[in-house]
Structure formats: structure tokens, C-alpha cells
C-alpha positions in Angstrom: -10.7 -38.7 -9.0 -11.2 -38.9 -5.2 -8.0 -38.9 -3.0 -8.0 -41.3 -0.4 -6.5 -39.8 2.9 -3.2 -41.6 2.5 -2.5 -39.5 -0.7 -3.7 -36.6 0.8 -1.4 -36.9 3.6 1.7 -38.0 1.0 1.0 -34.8 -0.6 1.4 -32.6 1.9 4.4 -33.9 2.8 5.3 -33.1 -0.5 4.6 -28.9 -0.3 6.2 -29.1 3.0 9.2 -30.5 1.2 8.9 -27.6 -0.9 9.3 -24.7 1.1 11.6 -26.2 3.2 15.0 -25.4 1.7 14.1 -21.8 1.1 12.0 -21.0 4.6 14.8 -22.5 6.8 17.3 -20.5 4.7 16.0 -16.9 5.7 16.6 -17.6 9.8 20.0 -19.5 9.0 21.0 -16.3 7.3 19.8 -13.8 8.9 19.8 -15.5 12.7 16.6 -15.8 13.7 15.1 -19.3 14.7 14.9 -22.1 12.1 12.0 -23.6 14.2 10.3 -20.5 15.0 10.6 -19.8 11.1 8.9 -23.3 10.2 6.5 -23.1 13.3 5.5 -19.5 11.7 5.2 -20.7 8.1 2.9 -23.4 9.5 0.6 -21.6 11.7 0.5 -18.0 8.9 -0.5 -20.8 6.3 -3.4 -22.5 8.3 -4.6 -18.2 9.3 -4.2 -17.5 5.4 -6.8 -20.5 4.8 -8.8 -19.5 7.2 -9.0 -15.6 6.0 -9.1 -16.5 2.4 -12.6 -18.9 3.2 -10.2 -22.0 2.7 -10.4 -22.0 -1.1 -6.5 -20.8 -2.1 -4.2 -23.3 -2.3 -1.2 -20.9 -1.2 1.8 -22.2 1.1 3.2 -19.5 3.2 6.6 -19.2 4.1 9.8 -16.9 4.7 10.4 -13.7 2.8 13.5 -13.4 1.2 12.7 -9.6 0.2 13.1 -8.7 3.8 16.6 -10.4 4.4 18.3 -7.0 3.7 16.5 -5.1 6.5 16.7 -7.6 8.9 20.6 -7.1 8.7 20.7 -3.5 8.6 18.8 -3.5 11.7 20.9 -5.8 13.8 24.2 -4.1 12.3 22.6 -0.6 13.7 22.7 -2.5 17.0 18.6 -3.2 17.2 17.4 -6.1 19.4 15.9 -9.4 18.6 13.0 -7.9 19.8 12.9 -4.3 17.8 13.1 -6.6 14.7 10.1 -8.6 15.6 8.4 -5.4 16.2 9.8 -3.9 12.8 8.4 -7.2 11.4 4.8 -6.5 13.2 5.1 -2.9 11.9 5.6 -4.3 8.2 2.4 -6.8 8.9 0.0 -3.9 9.5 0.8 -2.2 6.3 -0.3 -5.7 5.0 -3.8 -4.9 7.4 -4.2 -1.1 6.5 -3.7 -1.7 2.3 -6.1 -4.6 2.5 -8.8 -2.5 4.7 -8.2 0.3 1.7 -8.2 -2.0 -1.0 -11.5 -3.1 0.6 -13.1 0.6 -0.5 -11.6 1.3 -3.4 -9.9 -1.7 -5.3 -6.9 -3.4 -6.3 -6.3 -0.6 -8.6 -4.5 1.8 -6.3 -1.3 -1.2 -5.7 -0.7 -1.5 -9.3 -0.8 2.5 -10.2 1.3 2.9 -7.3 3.6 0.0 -8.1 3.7 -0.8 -11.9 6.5 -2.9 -13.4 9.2 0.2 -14.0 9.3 0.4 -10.2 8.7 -2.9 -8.6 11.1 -4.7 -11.5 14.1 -2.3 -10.7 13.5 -2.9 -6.6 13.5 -6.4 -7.1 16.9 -5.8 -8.8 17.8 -4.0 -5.9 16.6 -6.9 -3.5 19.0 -9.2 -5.5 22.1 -7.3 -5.6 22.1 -6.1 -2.0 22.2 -9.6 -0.8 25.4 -10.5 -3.6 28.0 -9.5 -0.8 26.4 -11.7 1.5 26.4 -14.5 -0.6 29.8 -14.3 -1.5 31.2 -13.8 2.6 29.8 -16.9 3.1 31.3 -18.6 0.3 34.2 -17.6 0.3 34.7 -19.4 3.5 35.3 -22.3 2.2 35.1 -22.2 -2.1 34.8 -25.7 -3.0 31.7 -26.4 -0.8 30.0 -23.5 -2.2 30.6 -24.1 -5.8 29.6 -28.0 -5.2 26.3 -26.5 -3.8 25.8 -24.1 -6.9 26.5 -27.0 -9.4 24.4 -29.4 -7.5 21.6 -26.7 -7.1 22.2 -26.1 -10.9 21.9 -30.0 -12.0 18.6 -30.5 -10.0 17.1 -27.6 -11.5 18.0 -28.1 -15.4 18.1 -31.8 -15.5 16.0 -33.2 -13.2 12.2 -34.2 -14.1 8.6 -33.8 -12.3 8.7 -32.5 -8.6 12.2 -33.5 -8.2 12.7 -30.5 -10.6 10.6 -28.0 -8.2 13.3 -29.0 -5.0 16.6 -27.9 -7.1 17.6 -25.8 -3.6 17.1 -28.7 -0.7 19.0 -30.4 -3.3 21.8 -28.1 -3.7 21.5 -28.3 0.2 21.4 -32.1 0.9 24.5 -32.4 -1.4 26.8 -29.7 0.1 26.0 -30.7 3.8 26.5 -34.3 2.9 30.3 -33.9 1.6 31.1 -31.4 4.5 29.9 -34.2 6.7 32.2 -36.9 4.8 35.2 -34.1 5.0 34.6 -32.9 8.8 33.2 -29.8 8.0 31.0 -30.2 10.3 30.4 -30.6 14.4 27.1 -32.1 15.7 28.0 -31.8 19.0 24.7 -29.1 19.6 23.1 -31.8 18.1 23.7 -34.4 20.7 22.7 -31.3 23.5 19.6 -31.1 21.7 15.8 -32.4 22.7 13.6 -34.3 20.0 10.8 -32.5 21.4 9.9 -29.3 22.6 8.4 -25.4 22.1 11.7 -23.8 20.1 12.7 -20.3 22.0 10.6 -17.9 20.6 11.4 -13.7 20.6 8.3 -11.5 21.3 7.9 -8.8 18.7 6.7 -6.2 21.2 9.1 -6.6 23.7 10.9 -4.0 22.6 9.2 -1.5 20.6 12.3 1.0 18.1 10.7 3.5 15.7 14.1 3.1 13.4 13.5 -0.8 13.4 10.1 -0.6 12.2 11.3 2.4 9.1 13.7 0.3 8.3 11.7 -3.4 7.9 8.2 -2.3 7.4 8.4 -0.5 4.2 9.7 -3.5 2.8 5.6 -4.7 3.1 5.4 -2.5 -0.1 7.5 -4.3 -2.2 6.4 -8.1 -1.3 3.1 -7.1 -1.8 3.7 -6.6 -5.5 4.7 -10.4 -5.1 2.0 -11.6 -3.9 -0.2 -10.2 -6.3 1.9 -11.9 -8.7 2.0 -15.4 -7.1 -2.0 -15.0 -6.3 -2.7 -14.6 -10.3 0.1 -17.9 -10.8 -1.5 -19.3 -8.7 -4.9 -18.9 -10.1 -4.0 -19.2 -13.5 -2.8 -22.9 -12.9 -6.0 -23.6 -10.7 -8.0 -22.3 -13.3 -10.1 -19.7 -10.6 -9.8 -15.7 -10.5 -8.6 -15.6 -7.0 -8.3 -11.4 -7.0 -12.0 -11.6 -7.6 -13.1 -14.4 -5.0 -12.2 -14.0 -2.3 -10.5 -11.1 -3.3 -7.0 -9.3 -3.0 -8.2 -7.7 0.4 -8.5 -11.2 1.7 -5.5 -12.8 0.6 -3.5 -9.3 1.7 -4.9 -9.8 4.7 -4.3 -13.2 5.3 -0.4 -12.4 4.4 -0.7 -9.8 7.1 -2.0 -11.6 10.2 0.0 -14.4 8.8 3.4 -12.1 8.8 2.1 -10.3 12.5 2.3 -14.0 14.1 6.0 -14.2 12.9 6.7 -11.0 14.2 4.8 -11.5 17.5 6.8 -14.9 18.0 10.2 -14.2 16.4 9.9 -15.8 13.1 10.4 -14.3 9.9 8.2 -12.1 7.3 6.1 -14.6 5.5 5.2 -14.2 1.9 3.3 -16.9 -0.8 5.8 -19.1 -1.9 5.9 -20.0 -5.7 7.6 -23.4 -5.3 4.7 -24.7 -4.0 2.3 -23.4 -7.1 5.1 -25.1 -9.2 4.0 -28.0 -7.1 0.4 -28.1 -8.0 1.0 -27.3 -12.0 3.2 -30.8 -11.5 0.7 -33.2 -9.6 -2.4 -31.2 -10.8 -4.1 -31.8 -7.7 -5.1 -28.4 -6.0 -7.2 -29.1 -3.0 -6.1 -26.5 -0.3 -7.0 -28.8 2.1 -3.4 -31.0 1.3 -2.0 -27.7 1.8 -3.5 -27.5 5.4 -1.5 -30.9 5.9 1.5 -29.9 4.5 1.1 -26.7 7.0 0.6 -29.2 10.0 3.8 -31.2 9.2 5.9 -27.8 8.9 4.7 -27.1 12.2 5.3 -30.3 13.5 9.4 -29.9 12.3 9.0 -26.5 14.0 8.8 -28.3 17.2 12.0 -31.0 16.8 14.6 -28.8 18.7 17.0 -31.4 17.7 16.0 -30.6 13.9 17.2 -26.5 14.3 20.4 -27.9 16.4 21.2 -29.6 13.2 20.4 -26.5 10.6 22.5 -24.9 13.3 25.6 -27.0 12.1 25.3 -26.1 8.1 28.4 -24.6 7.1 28.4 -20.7 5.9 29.9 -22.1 2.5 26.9 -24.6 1.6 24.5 -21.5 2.7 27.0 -19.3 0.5 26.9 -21.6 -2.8 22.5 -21.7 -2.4 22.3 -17.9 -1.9 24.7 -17.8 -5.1 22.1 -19.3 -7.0 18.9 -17.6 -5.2 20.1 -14.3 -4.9 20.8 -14.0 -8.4 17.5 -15.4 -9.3 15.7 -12.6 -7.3 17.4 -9.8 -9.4 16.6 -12.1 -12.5 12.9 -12.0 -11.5 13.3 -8.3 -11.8 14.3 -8.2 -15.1 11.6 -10.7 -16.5 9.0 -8.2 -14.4 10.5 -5.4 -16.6 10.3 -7.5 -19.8 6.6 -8.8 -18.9 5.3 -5.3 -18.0 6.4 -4.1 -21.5 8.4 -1.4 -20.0 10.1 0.6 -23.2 13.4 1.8 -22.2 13.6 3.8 -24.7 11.6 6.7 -22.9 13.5 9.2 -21.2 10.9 8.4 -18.0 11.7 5.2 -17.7 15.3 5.3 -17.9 14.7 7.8 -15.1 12.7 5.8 -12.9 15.1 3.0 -13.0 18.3 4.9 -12.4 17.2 6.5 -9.3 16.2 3.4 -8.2 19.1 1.2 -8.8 21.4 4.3 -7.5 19.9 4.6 -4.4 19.3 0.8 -3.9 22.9 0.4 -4.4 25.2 3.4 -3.7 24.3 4.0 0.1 25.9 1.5 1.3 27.7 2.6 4.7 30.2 -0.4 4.6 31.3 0.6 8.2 28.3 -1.2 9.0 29.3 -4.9 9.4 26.7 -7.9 10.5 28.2 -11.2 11.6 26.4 -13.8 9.6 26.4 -17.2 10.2 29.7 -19.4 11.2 30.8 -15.9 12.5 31.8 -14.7 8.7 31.2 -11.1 8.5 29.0 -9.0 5.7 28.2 -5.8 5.0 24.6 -4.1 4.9 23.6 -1.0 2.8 21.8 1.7 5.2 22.2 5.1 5.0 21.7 7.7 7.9 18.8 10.6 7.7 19.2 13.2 10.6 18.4 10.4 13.9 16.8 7.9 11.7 18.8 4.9 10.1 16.9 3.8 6.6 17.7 0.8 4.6 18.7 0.9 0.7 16.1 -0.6 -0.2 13.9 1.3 1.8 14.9 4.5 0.8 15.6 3.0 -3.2 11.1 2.0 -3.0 10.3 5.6 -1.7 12.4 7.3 -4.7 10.9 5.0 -7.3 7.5 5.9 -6.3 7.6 9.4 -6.1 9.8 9.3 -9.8 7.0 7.1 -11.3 4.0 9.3 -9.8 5.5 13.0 -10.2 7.3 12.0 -13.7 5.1 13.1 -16.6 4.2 10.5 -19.2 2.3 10.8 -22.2 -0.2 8.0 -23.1 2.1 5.6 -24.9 3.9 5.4 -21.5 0.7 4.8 -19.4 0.7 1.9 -22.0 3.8 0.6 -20.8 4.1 1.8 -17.2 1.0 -0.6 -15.9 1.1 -4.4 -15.9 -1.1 -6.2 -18.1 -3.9 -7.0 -16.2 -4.9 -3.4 -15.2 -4.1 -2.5 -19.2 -6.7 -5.4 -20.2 -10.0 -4.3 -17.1 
């Protein structure tokens, strides 16, 4: 059935909907620029098409994996600029693994990065962020816990797309009560233009080797991610995406896409899996309403009066949604464990796991304090080596690695070390 233009254009809207709640979430949580964040997820979406020869229907936009890093570098006392420059560093990992991917294959990523290490760091991802989520929501309880139920409601009970948007829900409902209860003051709002370029931080203003080791090796993790939400994403298309146009063309479209947030102050970007759920609902998957959905995020990216009003959110509604999300990420890690077959009860494995769970969470230096939004404070995990400050996380993905690759396993536990897809090529 051909789309007229009119429902091309509704349906863009609709993906833009989509990735709203959770893209405008990373900057309101970590501090970087709501704007620059949607301007960023536009733009890296429209350079992913491009890359990718304009045949993957993927919407692009902010990372949640590198939330963490971002907050250990600004506690360590790193600029606005040394982030975005820890954020460029983590795009050209993206570039290098794709040119390497290029010679060899796909295979190296998923021997590198089977499901008994990227499952547990995903864990890791989750859990860090829990003290976060509860600073802010303990600000002001009942608005969180009316932003978990509502989040809850939309995602359990509601029906069709409605079903895919359970966190702009949860959102729309806790902002709206603590607008009706004076939680809220709009006068930045008023200050605010309707139009106009948001203020943008350049990423190589202010170049800090300890920034970039503590953001960049996050690009390790995500990129397990977006191997994942490139199959989805096939799978409900019906195409073999890894094969045409190939994993080194959608890492790479990631990368350039993530090196323009960095250069311009925005956040990581990453392929968003909301927006696949999208196309399994309508069942329309021409990228080019993806293209349109990119436009209109870039379009919000440049209503200053729109970030002057994310500005006013309370911590507590943010709290109650990263409640809910947060716990979902380390939930995502346990499926991954349970869809990579991962037997637990080899010695290995248990192994691999521990070490990284321990040193994902157990280096936390909770001197280190970052002032989150509203001014509620949280704490980071980091951990000093010698001069150079290294996230959790960080240091949690380097252990699991080297565990997995020096670790000696017999065949049954190649079996159930590698994800399903290498086990079936």
C-alpha cells in the first residue's frame, strides 16, 4: 500500500514521539543540553541513513550506558568540554572497530564480547545508576512513586503504540500533578526564545586524557547493543541488515553519529529499540519516515523555550522514570545471560561474572559526589589508578574481557559462552 505524504509525515511524528522521553532524559540527568541532545539525535540519525545507503530503518538517540561516566567525569572536576572530548574519544572506537571489522568480520565483537561478559556489564550499567535514581526520588516521594505507577500502567495495560511510550507517559503524568501542586516554576520559561541555535559545548575545546579513559571505553559495551538492536531490527523488517549493508556500516554510522554529539555537546547516541517496537506495531518500515521523524527532533532541538521547560521537571518525576528504566537496564542483562545460554553451573562462568559484578560495584569512592539535577546530590563509582581516574564500569568491562579470554574452557563452554548467531554461521 502506497503512503500518501500526509501519513508519511504523521508517522514520523510518531518515532520522534518515541525517543523523546528517553533522549531528553540522559541531558536532564546528567546536565548536558536537552536541545543539543534532540538536535544530536536528529542530525546522527539523518548521518546513520546516509552511511548505512538509507536502507535501515534505525532512530538514533541518547545512550543511557554512558550516563555513569559522564558523572564520574564531572565529579573528578572535568569540564563540559573534556566530556565532549571523552564523548569524541568513545566515537572513534566506534570508527577504528568498524574499519577492523571491515577486514576481518563481525566475528572478532562477539568472541571478544559474548553473553557471560556483556550480560553481567549491563548488570553493572543498571545498578550503578540505582543511587541516582533514588537521590532524586527521594526528594520528593509521592511524585516519584506516581511517575513509577503511571510509567507502570502505560506499559502493562495500555494497547498499540500507546504501549511503546509507557516512559513520556510516566513523564506527562508526574509533571502534570507537580504543575497542579506548585512543584514547579516556569519563570525560565517565560525568559526563554521560541526560536533559536541551543548553546552548544565543543568537544575539543578542551582535550583530558582521564576524560576520554573514563567515557570512551564505554563504546565497547554499547556496541554489543547495537548489534543487538541491528538484528531486532532486521528480524521485524524481515532483511539481514549485518550482511547488507553490513555491521561495519551501521558501526560506523553510530560512530560519526556519536562524534557529532561530542563535537557539539550532546550526548553518546546509540539505536534506540523503542522505535523498532514502533515499526513491529504499524508495520510500515520505510526509513524514509524515519528521516522525517529525524527532521522534527531536530526541529524541537531548536525551540529554546522547549529545554527552558525540561529545565523545570522536578528531580522526583526524573527519579520515579529512572526507577523504572534503570532497573530495566540490569533486567536486560539478565535476559542477555538467559538468551546466550550461559550455564552457571561452570566454574568459568561463575568466575567471569563475579569479577565483573565486583568491580562494577565495589569501587565506588563515595567521596565523590555529583550534583544532579534540582541541585540533589549522588554519588559516582570511580576508582583511582596511580594519576588516572577510571570508572566502575570501565574498569568492571576490562576485567570481564581478560577473565573470559585467558579463562580456559572446554568445548561445552565455547557452546555456551557465544551468542546464538555466531553458534549457528
Amino acid at each position: 500500500m502506497e503512503l500518501t505524504m500526509q501519513k508519511k509525515v504523521v508517522l514520523g511524528l510518531q518515532h520522534t514521539v518515541a525517543m523523546f522521553g528517553a533522549t531528553i532524559l540522559v541531558p536532564l540527568i546528567t546536565g548536558l543540553n536537552a536541545s543539543v541532545a534532540l538536535l544530536a539525535a536528529g542530525i546522527g540519525t539523518l548521518l546513520f541513513h546516509l552511511i548505512t545507503k538509507r536502507m535501515v530503518p534505525v532512530f538514533l538517540g541518547s545512550s543511557f550506558a554512558f550516563i555513569p561516566p559522564i558523572l564520574s567525569a564531572r565529579a573528578d572536576g572535568y569540564s563540559w568540554e573534556a566530556v565532549g572530548g571523552g564523548i569524541v574519544g568513545a566515537a572513534l572506537v566506534y570508527v577504528i572497530v568498524s574499519i577492523v571489522i571491515t577486514f576481518i568480520g563481525p566475528d572478532l565483537i562477539t568472541r571478544i564480547f559474548p553473553p557471560i561478559v556483556t550480560g553481567p556489564i549491563i548488570v553493572v550499567i543498571g545498578m550503578t545508576l540505582a543511587p541516582v535514581a533514588i537521590s532524586s526520588a527521594r526528594t520528593e516521594w509521592w511524585l516519584a512513586i506516581v511517575s513509577v505507577l503511571a510509567t507502570i500502567i502505560a506499559a502493562i495495560y495500555f494497547k498499540g503504540v500507546f504501549k511503546m511510550l509507557p516512559i513520556l507517559t510516566g513523564f506527562a503524568v508526574g509533571y502534570f500533578l507537580a504543575i497542579v501542586t506548585g512543584n514547579v516554576n516556569f519563570d525560565v520559561v517565560g525568559a526563554a526564545d521560541w526560536v533559536g541555535l541551543p548553546d552548544f559545548t565543543f568537544g575539543l575545546g578542551d582535550i583530558q586524557w582521564g576524560a576520554i579513559v573514563l567515557i570512551a571505553p564505554i563504546a565497547f559495551v554499547t556496541m554489543i547493543e547495537h548489534v543487538g538492536d541491528i538484528i531486532a531490527n532486521g528480524r521485524v523488517v524481515g532483511k539481514d541488515f549485518l550482511e547488507d549493508p553490513g555491521l561495519n556500516r551501521t558501526l560506523l554510522g553510530d560512530g560519526v553519529a556519536t562524534l557529532f554529539a561530542g563535537l557539539v555537546g550532546g550526548p553518546p547516541n546509540t539505536t534506540y529499540s523503542e522505535n523498532t517496537g514502533v515499526l513491529a506495531v504499524t508495520r510500515v518500515y520505510d526509513p524514509f519516515i524515519l528521516r522525517i521523524g529525524a527532521v522534527f527532533a531536530i526541529c524541537l532541538g531548536l525551540i529554546p523555550k522547549l529545554a527552558a521547560i525540561l529545565q523545570t521537571v522536578p528531580g522526583a518525576v526524573l527519579g520515579g522514570l529512572e526507577i523504572i528504566l534503570f532497573g530495566m537496564i540490569a533486567s536486560v542483562g539478565l535476559r542477555t545471560l538467559v538468551e546466550g545460554g550461559v550455564d552457571f553451573k561452570r566454574s568459568r562462568n561463575m568466575i567471569v561474572a563475579g569479577v565483573i559484578l565486583v568491580f562494577g560495584l565495589g569501587v565506588g569512592a563515595f567521596e565523590q559526589v555529583v550534583t544532579l539535577l534540582g541541585g540533589v546530590e549522588g554519588y559516582v563509582s570511580i576508582v583511582r589508578i596511580g594519576d588516572v581516574t577510571v570508572s566502575g564500569l570501565a574498569l568492571a568491562a576490562i576485567a570481564g574481557v581478560v577473565a573470559n579470554l585467558i579463562l580456559p574452557m572446554d568445548t561445552a563452554d565455547v557452546e555456551v559462552a557465544m551468542p546464538s548467531e555466531t553458534k549457528s554461521s
